[in-house]
N, C-alpha and C positions, 0 to 999 in steps of 0.2 A: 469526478475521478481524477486521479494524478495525470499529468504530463506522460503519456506512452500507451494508458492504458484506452482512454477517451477518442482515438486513432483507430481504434481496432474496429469499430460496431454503434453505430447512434443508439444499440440494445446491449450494451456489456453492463454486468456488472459482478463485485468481488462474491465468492460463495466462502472463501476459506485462505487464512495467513499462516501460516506454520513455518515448522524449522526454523524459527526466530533464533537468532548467534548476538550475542552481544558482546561487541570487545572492547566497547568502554565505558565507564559510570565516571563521574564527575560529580560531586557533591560541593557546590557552589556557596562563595562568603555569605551572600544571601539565602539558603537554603534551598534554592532552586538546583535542580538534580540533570543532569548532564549525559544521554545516552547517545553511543553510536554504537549503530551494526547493521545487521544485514536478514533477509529471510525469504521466504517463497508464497506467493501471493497466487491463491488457483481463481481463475476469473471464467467466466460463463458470456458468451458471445453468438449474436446471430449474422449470420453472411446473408449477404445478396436481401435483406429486409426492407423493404419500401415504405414499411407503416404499421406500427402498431400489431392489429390484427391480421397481418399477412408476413408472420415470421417466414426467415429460410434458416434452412440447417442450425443447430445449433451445436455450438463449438463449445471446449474446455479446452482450458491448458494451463500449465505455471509460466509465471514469470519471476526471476528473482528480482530483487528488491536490495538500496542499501540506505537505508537513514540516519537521521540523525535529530534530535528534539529536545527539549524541555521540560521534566516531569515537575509537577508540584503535587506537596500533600496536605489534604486540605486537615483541620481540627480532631478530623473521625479517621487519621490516617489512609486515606485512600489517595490516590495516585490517579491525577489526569496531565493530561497533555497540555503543557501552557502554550508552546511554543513549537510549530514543523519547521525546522534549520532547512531540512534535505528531507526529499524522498524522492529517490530517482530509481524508475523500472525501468528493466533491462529487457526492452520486446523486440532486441535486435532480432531474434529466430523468428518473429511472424514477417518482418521486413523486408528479411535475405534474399 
């Protein structure tokens, strides 16, 4: 899990990313594609868990998100991830 999210729960993980904003595309000499922006990442978490088979409570919440990466497209036009620049979440609210 990213830096922010791996702090909350030895049992967290992502259920849902939405609201994805994008406020910049970059189409690079080399053809390598250029995104930054931002979005809402809803995560699934247990508290107080000592092991596996002995969950506590289980928690949801959002966190926003801002990145930034590297798209490439391969021969059949699709679109992966070459390269994560940035992903930094914002879980200042579970911290406070």
């Amino acid at each position: 899990l990213p830096d922010g999210l791996d702090q909350l729960s030895p049992y967290t993980r992502i259920n849902e990313v939405s609201d994805i904003i994008i406020d910049e595309i970059t189409i690079q000499q080399d053809g390598l594609i250029f995104v930054k922006g931002s979005g809402i990442v809803n995560i699934q978490y247990e508290l107080d868990a000592d092991q596996v088979n002995d969950l506590g409570p289980i928690t949801k919440d959002n966190f926003s998100f801002d990145f930034e990466l590297i798209l490439h497209q391969d021969e059949n036009k699709k679109f992966s991830i070459s390269k994560v620049i940035k992903l930094k979440i914002d879980a200042s609210n579970y911290f406070a």
